[in-house]
Backbone as CSV, one residue per row, in Angstrom:
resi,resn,N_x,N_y,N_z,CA_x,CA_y,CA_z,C_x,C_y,C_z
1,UNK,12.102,-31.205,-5.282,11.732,-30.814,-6.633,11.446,-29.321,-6.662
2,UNK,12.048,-28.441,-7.588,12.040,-27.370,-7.543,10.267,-26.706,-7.846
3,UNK,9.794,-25.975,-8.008,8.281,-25.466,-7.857,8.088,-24.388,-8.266
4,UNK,7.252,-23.646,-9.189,6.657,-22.303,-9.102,5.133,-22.794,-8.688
5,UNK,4.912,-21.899,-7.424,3.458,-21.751,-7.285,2.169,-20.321,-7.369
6,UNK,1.400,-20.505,-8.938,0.720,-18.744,-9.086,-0.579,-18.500,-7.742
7,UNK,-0.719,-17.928,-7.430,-1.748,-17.277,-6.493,-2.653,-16.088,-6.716
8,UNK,-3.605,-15.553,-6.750,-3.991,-14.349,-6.497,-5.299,-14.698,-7.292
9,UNK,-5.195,-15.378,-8.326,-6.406,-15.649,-9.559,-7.959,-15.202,-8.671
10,UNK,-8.945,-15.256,-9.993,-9.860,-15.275,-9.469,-10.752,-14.625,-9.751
11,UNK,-11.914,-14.165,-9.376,-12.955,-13.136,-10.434,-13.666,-11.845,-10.449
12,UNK,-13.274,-11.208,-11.287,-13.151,-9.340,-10.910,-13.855,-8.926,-11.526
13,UNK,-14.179,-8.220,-11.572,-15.488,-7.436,-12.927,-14.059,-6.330,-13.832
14,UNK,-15.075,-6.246,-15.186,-14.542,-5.922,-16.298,-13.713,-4.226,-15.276
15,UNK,-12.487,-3.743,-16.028,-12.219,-2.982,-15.334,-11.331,-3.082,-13.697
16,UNK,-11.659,-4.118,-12.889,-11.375,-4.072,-12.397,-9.877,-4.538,-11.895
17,UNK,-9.101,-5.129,-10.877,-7.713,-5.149,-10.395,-7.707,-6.919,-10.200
18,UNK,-6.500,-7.070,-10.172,-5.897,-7.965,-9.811,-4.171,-7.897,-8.964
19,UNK,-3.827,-9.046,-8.484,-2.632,-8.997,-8.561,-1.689,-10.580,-8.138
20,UNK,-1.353,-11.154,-9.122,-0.731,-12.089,-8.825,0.674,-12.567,-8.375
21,UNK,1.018,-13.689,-7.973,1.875,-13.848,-7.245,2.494,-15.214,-7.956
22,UNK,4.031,-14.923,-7.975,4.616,-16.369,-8.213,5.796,-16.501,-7.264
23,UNK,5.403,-17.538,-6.111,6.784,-18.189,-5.355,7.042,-19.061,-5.279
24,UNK,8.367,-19.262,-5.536,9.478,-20.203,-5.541,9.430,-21.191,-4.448
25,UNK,9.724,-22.616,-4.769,9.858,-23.303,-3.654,10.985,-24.067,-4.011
26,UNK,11.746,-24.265,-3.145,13.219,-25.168,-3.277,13.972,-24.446,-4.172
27,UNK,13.694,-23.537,-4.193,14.833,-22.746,-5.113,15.336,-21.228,-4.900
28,UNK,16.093,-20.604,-5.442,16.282,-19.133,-4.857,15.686,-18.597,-6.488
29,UNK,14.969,-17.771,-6.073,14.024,-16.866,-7.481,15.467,-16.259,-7.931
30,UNK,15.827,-15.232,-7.083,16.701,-14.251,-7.305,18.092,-14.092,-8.724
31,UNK,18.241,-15.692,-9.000,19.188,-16.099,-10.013,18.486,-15.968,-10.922
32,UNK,16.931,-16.096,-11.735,16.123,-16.171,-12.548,15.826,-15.210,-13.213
33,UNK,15.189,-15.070,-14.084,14.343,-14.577,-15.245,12.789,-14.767,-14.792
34,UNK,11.759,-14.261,-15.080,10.510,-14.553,-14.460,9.596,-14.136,-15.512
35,UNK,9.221,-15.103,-16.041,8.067,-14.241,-17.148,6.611,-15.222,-16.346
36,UNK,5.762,-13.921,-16.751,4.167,-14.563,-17.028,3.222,-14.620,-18.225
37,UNK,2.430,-15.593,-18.124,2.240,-15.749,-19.844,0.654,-16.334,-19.277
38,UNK,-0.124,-16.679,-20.303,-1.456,-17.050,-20.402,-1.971,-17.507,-20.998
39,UNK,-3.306,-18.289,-20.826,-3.425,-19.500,-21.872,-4.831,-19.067,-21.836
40,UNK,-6.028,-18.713,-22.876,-7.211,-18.814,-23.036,-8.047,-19.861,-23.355
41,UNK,-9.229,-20.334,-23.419,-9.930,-21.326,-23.727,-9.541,-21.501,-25.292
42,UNK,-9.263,-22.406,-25.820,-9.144,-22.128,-27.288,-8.156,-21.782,-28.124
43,UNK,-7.338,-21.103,-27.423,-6.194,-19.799,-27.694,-4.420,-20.387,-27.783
44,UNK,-3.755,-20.413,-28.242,-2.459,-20.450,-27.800,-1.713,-19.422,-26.663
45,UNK,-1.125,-20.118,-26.136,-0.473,-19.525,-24.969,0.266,-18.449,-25.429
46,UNK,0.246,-17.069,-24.796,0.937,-16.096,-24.760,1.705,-15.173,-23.838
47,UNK,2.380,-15.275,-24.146,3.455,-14.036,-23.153,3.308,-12.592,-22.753
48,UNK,3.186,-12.125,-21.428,2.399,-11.633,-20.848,3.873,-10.258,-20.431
49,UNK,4.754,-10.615,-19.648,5.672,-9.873,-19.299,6.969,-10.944,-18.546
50,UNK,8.061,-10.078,-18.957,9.093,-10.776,-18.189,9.895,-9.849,-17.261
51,UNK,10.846,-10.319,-16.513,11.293,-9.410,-15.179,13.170,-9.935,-15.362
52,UNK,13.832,-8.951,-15.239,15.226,-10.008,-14.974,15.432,-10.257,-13.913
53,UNK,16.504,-11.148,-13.519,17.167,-11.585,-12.317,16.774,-10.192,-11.515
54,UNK,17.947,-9.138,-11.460,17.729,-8.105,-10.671,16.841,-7.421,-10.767
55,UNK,15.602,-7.591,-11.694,14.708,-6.706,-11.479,14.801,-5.305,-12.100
56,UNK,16.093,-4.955,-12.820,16.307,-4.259,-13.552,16.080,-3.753,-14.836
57,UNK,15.605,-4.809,-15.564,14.692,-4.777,-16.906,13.979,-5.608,-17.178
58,UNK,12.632,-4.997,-17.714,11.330,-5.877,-17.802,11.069,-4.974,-19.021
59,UNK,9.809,-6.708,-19.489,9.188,-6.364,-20.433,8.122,-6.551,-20.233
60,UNK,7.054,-6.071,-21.897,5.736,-6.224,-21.270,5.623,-6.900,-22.937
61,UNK,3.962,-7.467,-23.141,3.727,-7.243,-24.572,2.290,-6.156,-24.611
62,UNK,2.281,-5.750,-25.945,1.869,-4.548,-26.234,0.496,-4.229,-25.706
63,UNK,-0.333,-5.145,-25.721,-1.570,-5.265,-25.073,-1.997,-5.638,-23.728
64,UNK,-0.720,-5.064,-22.811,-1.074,-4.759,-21.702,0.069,-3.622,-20.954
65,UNK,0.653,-2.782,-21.778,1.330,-1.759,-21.547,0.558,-0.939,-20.958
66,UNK,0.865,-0.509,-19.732,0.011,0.678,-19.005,-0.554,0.307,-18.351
67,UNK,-0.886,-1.050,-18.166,-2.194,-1.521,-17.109,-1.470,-2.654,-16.168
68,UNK,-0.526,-3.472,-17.022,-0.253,-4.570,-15.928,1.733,-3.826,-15.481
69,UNK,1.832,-4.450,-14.808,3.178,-4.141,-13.771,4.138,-5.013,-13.618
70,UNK,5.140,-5.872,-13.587,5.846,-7.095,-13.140,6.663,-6.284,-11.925
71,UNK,6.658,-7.271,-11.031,7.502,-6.412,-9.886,8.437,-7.988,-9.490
72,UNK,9.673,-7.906,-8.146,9.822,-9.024,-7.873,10.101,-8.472,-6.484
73,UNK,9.848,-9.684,-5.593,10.678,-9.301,-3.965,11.580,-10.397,-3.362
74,UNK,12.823,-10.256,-3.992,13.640,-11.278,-3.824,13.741,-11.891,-2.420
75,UNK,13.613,-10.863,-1.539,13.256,-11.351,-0.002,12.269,-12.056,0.634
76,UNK,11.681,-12.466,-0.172,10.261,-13.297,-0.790,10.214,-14.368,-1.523
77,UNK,11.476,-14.121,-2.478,11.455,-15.387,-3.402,10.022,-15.343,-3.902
78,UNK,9.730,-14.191,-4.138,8.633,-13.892,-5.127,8.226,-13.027,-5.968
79,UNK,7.541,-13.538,-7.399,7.554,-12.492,-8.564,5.457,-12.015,-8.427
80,UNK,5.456,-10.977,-8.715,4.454,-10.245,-8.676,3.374,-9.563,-10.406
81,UNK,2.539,-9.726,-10.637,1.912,-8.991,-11.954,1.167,-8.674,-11.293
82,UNK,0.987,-7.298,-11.168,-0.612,-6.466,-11.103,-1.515,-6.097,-12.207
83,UNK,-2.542,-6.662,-12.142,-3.046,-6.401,-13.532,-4.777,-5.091,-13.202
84,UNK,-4.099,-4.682,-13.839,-5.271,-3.175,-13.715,-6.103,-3.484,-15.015
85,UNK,-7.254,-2.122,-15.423,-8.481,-2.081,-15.893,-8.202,-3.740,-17.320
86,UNK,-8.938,-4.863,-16.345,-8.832,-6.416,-16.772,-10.380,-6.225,-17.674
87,UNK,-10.151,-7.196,-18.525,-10.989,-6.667,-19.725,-11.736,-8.445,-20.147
88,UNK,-12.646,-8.197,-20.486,-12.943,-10.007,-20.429,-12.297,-11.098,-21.044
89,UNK,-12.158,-10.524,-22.397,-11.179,-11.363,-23.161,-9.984,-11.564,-22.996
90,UNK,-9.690,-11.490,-21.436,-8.478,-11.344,-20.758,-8.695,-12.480,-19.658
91,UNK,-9.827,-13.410,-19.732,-10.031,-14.121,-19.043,-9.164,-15.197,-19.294
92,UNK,-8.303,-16.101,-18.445,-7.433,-17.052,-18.859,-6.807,-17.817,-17.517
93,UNK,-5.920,-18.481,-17.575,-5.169,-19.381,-16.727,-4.045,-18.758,-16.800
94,UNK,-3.586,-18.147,-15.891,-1.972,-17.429,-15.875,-1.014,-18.110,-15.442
95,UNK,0.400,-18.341,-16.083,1.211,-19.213,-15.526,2.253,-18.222,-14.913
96,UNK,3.620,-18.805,-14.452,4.557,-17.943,-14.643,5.896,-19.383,-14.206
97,UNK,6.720,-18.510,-15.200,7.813,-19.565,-15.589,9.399,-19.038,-15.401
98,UNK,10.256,-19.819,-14.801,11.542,-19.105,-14.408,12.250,-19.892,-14.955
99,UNK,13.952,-19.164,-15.601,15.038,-19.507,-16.291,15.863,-19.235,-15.628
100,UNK,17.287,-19.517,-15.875,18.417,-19.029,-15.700,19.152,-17.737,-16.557
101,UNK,18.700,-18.101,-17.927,19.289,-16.954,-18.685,18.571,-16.183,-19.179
102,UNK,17.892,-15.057,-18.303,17.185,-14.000,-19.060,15.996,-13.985,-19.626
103,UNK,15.262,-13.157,-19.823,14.216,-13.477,-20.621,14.168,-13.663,-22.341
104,UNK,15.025,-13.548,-22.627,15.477,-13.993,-24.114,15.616,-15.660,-24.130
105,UNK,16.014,-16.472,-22.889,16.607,-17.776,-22.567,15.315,-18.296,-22.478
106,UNK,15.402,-19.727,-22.136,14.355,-20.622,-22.080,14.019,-20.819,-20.421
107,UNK,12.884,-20.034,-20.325,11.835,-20.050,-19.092,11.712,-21.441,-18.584
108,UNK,12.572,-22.805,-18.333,12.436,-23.839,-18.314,11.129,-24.573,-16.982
109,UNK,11.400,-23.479,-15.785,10.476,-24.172,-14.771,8.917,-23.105,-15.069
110,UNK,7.838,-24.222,-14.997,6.570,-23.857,-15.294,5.641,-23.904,-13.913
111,UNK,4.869,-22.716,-13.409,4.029,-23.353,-12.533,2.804,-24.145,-13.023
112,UNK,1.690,-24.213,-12.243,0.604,-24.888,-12.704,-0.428,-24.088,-13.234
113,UNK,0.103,-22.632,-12.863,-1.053,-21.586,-13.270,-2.381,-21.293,-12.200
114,UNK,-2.987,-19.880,-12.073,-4.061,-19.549,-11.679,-4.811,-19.030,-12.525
115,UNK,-6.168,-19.684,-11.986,-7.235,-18.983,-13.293,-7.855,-17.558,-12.935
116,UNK,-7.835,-16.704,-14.316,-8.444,-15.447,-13.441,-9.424,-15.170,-14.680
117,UNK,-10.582,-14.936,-14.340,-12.056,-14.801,-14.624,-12.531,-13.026,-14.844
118,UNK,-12.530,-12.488,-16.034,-13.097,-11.151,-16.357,-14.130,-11.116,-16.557
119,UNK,-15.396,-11.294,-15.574,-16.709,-11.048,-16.189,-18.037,-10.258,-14.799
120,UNK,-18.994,-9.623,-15.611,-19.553,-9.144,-14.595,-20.771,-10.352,-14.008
């Protein structure tokens, strides 16, 4: 059964770093699309950034331009978000989800998500 598994979650003070991790199991990342997205207490899930196959164009959404990063290391079969000065209301369950066609396409495989905690 194919797998995304997130890693890195966890609890930072306001300001401070993160950096998460999504790898692939039973599958090759490298054909994919890779977005990460997030779910708050309460909140509808939102989309965070996406990466293409090659790693060649990414996106972000607007409220975290400048601070978070998407990277991938295909030699790894793994996708990466660094998330810099993390802000509380940024506290959430991060997923990250891979497609075949792009990030415009449907992100079909879901991991289970890591929770990451903004508070002092």
């Amino acid at each position: 059964q194919v797998q995304l598994v997130e890693s890195g979650g966890g609890l930072v003070q306001p300001g401070g770093s993160l950096r998460l991790s999504c790898a692939a199991s039973r599958f090759t990342l490298e054909h994919y699309a890779v977005g990460w997205f997030r779910q708050a207490p309460g909140k509808e899930r939102e989309g965070i950034s996406c990466i293409s196959a090659s790693g060649g164009s990414t996106d972000y959404g607007d409220f975290v331009k400048g601070r978070f990063t998407i990277s991938r290391d295909n030699a790894k079969n793994t996708v990466y978000l660094q998330m810099n000065s993390l802000k509380p209301e940024e506290t959430a369950i991060y997923y990250c989800a891979a497609g075949p066609n792009g990030c415009r396409g449907d992100l079909r495989t879901w991991g289970k998500g890591t929770k990451v905690t903004v508070s002092s």
